[in-house]
Backbone as CSV, one residue per row, in Angstrom:
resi,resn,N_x,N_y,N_z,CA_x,CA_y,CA_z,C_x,C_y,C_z
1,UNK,-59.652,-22.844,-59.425,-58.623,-23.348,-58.573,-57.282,-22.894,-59.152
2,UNK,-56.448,-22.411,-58.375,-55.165,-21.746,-58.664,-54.282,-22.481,-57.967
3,UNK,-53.007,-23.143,-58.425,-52.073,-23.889,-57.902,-50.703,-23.672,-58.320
4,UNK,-49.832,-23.562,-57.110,-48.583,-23.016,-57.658,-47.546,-23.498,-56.715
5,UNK,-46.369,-23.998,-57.237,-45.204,-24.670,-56.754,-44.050,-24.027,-57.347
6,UNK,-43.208,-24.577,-56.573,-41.589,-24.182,-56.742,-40.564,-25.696,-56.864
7,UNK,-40.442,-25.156,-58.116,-38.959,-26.705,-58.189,-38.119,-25.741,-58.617
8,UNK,-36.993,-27.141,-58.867,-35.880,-27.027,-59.859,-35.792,-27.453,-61.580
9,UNK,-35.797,-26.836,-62.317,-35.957,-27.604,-63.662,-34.886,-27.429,-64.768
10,UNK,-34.164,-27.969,-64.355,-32.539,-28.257,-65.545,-31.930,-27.153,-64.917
11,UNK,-31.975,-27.110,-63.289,-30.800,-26.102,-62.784,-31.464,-25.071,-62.348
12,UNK,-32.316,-24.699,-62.642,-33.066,-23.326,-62.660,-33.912,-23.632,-61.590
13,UNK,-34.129,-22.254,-60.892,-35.176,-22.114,-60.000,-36.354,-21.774,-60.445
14,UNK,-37.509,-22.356,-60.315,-38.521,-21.931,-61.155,-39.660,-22.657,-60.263
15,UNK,-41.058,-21.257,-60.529,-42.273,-21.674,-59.962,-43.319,-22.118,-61.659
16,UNK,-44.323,-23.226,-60.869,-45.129,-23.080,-61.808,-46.575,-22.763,-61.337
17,UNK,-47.236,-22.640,-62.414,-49.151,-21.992,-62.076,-50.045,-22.490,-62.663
18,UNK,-50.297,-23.202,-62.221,-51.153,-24.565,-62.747,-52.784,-23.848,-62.327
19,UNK,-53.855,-23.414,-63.447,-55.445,-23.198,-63.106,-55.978,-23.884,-64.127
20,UNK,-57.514,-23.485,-63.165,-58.778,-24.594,-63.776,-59.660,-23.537,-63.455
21,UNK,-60.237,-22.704,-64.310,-61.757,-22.481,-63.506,-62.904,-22.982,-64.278
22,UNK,-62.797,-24.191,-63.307,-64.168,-25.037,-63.182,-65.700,-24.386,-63.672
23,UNK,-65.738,-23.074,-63.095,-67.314,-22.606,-63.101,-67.416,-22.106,-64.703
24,UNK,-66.188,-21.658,-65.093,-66.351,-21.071,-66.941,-66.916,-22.076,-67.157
25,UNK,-66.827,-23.496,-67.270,-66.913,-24.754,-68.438,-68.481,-25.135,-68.022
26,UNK,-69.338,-24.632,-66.137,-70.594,-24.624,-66.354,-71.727,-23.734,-66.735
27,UNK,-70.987,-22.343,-66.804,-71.792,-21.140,-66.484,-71.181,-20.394,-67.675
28,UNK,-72.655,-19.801,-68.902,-72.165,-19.636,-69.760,-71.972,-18.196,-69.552
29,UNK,-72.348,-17.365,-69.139,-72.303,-16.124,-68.590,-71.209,-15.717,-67.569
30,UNK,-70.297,-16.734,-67.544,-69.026,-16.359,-66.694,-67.512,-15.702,-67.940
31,UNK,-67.074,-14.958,-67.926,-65.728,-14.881,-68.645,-64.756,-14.911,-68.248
32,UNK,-63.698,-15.181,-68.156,-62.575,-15.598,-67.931,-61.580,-14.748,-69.456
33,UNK,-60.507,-13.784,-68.609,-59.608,-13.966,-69.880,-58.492,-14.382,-69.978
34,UNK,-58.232,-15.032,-69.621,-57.294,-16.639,-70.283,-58.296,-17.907,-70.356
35,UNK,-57.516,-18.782,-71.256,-58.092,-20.126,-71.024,-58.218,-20.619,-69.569
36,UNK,-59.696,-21.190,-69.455,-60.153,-22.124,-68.630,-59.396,-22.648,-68.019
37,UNK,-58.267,-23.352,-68.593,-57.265,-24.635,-68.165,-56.224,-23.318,-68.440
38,UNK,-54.818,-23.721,-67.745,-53.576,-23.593,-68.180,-52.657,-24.206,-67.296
39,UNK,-51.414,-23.936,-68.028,-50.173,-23.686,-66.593,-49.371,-22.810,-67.526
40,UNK,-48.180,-22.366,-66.239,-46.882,-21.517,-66.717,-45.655,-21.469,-65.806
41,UNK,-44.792,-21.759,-66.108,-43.590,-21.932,-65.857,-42.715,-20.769,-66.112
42,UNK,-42.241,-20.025,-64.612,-41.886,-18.909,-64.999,-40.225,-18.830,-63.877
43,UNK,-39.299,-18.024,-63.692,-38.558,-18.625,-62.692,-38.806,-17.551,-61.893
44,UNK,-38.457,-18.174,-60.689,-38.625,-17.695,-59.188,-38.445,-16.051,-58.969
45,UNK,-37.700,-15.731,-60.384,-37.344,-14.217,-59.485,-38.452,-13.424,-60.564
46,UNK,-38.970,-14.412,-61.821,-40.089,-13.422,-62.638,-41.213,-13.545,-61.538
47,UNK,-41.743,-14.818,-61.279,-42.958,-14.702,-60.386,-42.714,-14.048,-58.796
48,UNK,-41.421,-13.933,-57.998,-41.389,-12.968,-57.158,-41.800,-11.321,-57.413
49,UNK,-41.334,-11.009,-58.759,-41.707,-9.398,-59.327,-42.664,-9.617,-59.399
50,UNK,-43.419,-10.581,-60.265,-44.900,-10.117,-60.597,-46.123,-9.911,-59.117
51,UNK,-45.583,-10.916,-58.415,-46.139,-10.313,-56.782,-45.743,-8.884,-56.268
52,UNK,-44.915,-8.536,-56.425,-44.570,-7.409,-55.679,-45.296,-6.020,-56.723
53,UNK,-45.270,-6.133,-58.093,-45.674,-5.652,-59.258,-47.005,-5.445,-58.977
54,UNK,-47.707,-6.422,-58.821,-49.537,-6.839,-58.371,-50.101,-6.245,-57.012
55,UNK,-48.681,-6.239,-55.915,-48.975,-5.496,-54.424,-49.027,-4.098,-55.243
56,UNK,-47.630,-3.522,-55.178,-47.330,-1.992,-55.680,-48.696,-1.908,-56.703
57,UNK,-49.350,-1.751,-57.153,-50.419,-1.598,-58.196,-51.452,-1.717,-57.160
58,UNK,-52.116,-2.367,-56.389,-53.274,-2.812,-56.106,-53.268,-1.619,-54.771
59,UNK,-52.411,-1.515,-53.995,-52.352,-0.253,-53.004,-52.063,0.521,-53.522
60,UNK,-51.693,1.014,-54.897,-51.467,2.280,-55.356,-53.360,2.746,-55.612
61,UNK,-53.918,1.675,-56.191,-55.528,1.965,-56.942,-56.543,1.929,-55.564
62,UNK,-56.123,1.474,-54.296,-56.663,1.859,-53.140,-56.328,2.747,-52.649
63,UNK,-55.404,3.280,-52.528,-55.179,4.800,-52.070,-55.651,5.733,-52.717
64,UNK,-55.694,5.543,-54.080,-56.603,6.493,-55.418,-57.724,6.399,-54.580
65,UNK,-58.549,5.172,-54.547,-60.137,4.625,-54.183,-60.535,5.626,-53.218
66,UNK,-59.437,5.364,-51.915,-59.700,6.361,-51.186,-59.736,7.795,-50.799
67,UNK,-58.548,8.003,-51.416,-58.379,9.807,-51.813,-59.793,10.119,-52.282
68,UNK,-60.200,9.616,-53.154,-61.228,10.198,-53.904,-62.669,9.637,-52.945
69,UNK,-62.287,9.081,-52.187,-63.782,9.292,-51.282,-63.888,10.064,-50.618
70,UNK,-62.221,10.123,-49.757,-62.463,11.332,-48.846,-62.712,12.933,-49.795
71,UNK,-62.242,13.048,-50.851,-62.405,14.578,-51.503,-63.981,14.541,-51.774
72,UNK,-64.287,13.683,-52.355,-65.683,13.961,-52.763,-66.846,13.512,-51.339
73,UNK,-66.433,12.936,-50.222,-67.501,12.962,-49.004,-68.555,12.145,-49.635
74,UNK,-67.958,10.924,-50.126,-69.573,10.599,-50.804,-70.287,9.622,-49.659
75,UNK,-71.451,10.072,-49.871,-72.547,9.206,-48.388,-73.606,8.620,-49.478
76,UNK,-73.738,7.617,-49.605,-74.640,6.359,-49.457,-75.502,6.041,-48.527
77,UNK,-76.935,5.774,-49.077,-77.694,5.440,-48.098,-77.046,3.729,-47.522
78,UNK,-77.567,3.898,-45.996,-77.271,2.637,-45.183,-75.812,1.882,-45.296
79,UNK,-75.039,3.059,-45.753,-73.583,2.596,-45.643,-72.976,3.660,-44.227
80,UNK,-72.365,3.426,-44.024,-72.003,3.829,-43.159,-70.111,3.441,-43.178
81,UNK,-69.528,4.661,-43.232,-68.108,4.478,-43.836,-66.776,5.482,-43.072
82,UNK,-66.355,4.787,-42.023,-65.379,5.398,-41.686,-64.158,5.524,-42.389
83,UNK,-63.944,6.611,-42.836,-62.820,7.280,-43.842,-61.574,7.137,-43.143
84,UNK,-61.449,7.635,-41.904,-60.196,7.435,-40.922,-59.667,6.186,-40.703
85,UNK,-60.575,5.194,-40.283,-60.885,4.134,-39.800,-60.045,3.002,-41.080
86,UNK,-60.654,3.237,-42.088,-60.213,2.677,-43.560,-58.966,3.644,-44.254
87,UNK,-58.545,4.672,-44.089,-57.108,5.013,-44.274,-55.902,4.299,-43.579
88,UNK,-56.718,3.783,-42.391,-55.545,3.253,-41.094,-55.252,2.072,-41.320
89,UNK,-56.405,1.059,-41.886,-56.317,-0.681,-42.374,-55.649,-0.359,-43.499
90,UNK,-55.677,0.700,-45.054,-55.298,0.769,-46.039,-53.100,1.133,-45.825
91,UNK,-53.028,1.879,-44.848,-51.932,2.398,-44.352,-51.244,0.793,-43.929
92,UNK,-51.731,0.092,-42.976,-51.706,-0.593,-41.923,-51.274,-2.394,-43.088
């Protein structure tokens, strides 16, 4: 569970990030790298970058994903994979 708010704290604009993942503390074969529990208190304009930081990164490594499917044509049995189709949602 991931939880996150926005106050004010001695003037400052600031979000915090309050997690739990529950399933580490039953499942010993789960890893997690941070602690189980935390929070963090960061202000509004660090945790605005780190979103935009996390977008810019995550469509940069899908456009890689995809470049490199379309160069290499890779076919999988019983997949069935429109390349066009998934450039346009990735674009989109």
């Amino acid at each position: 569970m991931i939880r996150w708010w926005r106050t004010i704290i001695n003037g400052a604009d600031a979000v915090t990030v309050d997690w739990w993942n529950r399933r580490c503390e039953q499942d010993v074969d789960v890893t997690f790298a941070d602690p189980v529990r935390g929070r963090l208190v960061l202000t509004t304009e660090e945790f605005v970058d780190a979103v935009r930081d996390l977008d810019r990164d995550l469509m940069a490594a899908m456009h890689e994903r995809i470049t490199l499917l379309e160069e290499r044509r890779v076919v999988l049995p019983d997949v069935e994979l429109d390349l066009t189709a998934l450039r346009a949602e990735h674009h989109d």
